[in-house]
Each structure stands twice: as structure tokens, then as C-alpha cells.
N, C-alpha and C positions, 0 to 999 in steps of 0.2 A: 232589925235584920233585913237585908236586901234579899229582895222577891228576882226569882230566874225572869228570863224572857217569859220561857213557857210560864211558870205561876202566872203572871200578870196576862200572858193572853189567855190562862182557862179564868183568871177574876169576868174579862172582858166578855168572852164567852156567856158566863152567867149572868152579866149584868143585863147583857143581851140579848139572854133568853133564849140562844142558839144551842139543840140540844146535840148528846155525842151520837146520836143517829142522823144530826145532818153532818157533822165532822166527818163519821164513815162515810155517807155519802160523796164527799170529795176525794175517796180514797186512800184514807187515811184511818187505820184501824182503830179502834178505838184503846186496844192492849198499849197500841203504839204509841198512841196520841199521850195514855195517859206514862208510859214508860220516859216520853218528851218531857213532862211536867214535872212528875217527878225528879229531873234531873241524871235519871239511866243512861240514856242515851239520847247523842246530835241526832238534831233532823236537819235533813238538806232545806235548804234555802229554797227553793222552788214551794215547798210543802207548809213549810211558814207562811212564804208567801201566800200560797193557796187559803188557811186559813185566815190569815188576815183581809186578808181580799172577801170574806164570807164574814165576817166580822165588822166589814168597811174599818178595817183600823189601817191606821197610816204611819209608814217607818215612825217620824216624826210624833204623832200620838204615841206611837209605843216607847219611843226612846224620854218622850214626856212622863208617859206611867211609869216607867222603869227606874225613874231619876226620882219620885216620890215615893215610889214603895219602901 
């Protein structure tokens, strides 16, 4: 089964050890964050980016993770 965006950035997230009280901390609720992952609802591109950016994950690594899930 193929893993969403959001899946594979909350795997990255925990591999990482970044917990959802620093995700809120960037603004980003945590209802939200996980309503993302779940598949509920688009997050804007800006907001991805933000996590990613707090992740250090790179389009490229993600589009890597996302091609092996």
C-alpha cells in the first residue's frame, strides 16, 4: 500500500524525534497536523514546507520516501 505525503512526513517526524508540541510550535495545530496525515484535508504548501524545513527533509528525500513506501 502507498504511504500519503503527510504518512511518510509524520514516519520522518518520529524517526526524528520531533515531537507534535514543536510541529504547534510552528503554527501548525496539532488537530491539523494530524487531520493532514490522516488524509482529511490539503495543507497549503507553505505549511509542508514549514515542516519539512523543521524536519531538514528535502523535496527530493521526500519524493525518495514516498517512491519506497
Amino acid at each position: 500500500m502507498l504511504k500519503t505525503i503527510g504518512q511518510v512526513i509524520n514516519d520522518v517526524r518520529r524517526e526524528k524525534h520531533i515531537s507534535l508540541a514543536q510541529i504547534a510550535d510552528l503554527g501548525i495545530s496539532k488537530s491539523r497536523y494530524y487531520r493532514f496525515i490522516d488524509g482529511e484535508i490539503d495543507m497549503p504548501m507553505f505549511d509542508i514546507m514549514t515542516i519539512m524545513d523543521a524536519l531538514t527533509l528535502s523535496f527530493a528525500e521526500l519524493g525518495q520516501l514516498t517512491n519506497k513506501a
